[in-house]
C-alpha positions as CSV (number, residue, x, y, z in Angstrom):
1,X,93.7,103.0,88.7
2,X,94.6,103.9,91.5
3,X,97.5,101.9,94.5
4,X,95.4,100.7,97.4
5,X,97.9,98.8,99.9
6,X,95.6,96.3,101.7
7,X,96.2,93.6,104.3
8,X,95.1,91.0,101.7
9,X,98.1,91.9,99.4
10,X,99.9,91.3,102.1
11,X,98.6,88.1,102.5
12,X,99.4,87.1,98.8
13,X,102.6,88.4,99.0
14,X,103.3,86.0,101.7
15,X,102.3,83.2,100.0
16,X,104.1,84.1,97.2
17,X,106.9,84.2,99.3
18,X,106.6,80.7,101.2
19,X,106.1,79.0,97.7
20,X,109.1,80.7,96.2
21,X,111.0,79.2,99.6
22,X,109.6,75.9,99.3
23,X,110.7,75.5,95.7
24,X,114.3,77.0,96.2
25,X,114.8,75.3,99.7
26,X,112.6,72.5,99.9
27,X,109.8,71.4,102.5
28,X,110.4,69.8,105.8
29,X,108.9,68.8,108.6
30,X,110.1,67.5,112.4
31,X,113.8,68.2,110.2
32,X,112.3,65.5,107.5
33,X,112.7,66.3,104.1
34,X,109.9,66.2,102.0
35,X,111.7,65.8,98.6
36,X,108.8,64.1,96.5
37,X,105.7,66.7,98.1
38,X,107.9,70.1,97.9
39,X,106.7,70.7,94.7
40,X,102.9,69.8,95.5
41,X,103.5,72.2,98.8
42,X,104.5,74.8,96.6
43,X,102.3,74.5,94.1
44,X,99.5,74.5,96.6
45,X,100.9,77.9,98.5
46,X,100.7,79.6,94.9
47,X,96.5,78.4,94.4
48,X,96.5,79.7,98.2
49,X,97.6,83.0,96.9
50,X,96.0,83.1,93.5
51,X,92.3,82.9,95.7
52,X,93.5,85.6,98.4
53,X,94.7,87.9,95.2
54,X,90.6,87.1,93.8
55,X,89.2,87.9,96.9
56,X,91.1,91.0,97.2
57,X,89.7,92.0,93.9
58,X,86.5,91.3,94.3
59,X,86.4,93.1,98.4
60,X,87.6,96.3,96.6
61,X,84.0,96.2,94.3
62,X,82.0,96.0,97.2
63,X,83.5,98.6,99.0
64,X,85.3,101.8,98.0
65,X,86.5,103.0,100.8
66,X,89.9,102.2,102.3
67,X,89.0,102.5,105.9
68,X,85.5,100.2,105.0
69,X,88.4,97.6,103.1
70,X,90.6,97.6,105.6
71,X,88.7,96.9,108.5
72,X,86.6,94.3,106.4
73,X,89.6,92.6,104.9
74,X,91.1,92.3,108.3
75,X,88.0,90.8,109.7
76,X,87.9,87.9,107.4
77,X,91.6,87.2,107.9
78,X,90.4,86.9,111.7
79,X,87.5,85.0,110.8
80,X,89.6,82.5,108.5
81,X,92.7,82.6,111.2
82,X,89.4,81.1,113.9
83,X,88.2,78.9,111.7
84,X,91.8,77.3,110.9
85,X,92.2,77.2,115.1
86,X,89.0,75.7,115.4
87,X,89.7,72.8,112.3
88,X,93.4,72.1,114.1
């Protein structure tokens, strides 16, 4: 099998990343701690990352070449970036 780099491992690697943080540092916001939802934050980072990692998986099915993944991989992160704007 071959090592395809893609922008949604990059996206799973980042919220790998923030959930690691949140469970060594803690959450906060406006400089409140959050001690009692840090682990729920983190928890909830790491089921963000476990569906990015499935959708990755199932994106490089439907399409075997990189330049194809690529471009749509990036395009639903826009799409999902727009939607989040548009919810906020």
């Amino acid at each position: 099998m071959k090592l395809r780099i893609t922008p949604l491992n990059f996206a799973t690697t980042f919220f790998l990343v923030v959930a690691v943080y949140i469970w060594l540092k803690g959450a906060a916001i406006a400089g409140h701690p959050l001690e009692t939802w840090s682990g729920t934050i983190g928890w909830i980072f790491l089921l963000f990352a476990a569906v990015v990692f499935f959708l990755d998986l199932i994106f490089r099915n439907f399409f075997a070449e990189l330049k194809k993944l690529w471009i749509i991989e990036l395009c639903f992160i826009a799409l999902v970036v727009i939607v989040f704007l548009l919810v906020k």
